[in-house]
C-alpha positions as CSV (number, residue, x, y, z in Angstrom):
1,X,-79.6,62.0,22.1
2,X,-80.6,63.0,18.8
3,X,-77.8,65.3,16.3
4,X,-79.0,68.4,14.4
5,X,-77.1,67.4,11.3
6,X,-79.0,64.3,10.9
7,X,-82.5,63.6,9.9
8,X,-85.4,64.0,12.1
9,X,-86.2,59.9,11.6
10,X,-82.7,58.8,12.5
11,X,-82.8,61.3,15.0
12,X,-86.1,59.3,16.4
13,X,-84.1,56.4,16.0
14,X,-81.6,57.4,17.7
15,X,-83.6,58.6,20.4
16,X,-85.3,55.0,21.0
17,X,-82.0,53.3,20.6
18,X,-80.8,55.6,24.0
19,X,-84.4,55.0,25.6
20,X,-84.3,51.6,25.2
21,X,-80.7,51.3,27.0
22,X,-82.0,53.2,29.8
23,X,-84.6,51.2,30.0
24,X,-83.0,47.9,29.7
25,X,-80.4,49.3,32.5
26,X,-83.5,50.3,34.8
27,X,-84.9,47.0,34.9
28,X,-82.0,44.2,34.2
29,X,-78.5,45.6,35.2
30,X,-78.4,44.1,38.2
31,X,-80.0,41.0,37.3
32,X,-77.2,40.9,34.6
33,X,-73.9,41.4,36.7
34,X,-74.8,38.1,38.2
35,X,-73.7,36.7,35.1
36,X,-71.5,38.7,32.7
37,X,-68.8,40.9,33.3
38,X,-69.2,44.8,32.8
39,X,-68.1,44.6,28.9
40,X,-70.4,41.6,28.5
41,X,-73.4,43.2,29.8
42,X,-72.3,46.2,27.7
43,X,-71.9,44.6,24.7
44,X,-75.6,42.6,25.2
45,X,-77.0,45.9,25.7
46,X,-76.1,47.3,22.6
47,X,-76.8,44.7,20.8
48,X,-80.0,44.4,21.9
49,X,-81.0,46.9,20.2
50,X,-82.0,45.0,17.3
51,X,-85.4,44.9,19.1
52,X,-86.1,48.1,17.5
53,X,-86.0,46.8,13.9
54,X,-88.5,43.5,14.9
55,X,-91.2,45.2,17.6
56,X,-91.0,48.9,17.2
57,X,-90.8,49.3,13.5
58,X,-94.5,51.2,13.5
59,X,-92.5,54.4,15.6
60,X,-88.9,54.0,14.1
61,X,-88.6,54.5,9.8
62,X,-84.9,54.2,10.0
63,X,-83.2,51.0,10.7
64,X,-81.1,50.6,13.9
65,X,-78.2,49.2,12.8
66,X,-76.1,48.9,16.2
67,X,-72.4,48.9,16.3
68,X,-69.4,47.4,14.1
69,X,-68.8,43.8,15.9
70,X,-72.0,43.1,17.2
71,X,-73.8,42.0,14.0
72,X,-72.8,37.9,15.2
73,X,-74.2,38.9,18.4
74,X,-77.4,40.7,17.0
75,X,-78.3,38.0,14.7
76,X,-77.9,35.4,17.4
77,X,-80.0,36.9,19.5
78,X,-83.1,38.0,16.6
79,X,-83.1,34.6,16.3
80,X,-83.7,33.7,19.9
81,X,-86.4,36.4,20.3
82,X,-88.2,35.8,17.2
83,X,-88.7,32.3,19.0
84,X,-89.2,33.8,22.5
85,X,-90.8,36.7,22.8
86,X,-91.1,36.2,26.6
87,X,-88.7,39.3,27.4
88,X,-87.5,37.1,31.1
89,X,-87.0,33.9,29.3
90,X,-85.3,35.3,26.3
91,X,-82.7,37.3,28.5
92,X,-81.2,34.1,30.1
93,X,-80.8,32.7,26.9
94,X,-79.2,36.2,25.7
95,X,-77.0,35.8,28.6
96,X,-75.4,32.3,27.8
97,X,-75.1,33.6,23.8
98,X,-73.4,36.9,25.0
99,X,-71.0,34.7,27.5
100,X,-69.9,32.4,24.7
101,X,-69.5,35.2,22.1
102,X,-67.9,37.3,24.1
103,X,-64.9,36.2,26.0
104,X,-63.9,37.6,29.4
């Protein structure tokens, strides 16, 4: 999870960014193959990560950037879940955003 060559705080960002798939695997996987295809889910799980930057920014220094072609997707759903922080409520309406942004 983390790299020697990079600095101990994006190392710790990296780490969350991991633990925070795992987690969001654990609990909502299933839940989310009723709904979006394998890449969508993917794709919604990384760019979820943006979670980091808003809630967890008292453990994380460096800013979790996610992955080239999910900024749309990112700032579509920031937007949702600086609205609704209800985790449950706010994953349906991630759902529907990542099924019209990403096509399959």
């Amino acid at each position: 999870m983390g790299s020697m060559w990079h600095p101990v705080p994006a190392g710790i960002t990296n780490i969350c960014h991991e633990i925070f798939h795992m987690q969001f695997l654990y609990y909502y996987e299933n839940y989310c193959r009723k709904f979006l295809s394998e890449q969508q889910k993917e794709n919604l799980k990384e760019a979820m990560t943006f979670i980091l930057n808003t809630d967890f920014n008292d453990l994380i220094v460096c800013y979790d950037t996610g992955f080239p072609g999910h900024e749309k997707l990112r700032a579509k759903l920031k937007e949702v879940w600086l609205k609704e922080k209800d985790f449950k409520k706010f994953l349906d309406k991630a759902i529907k955003i990542t099924k019209k942004l990403i096509k399959q």
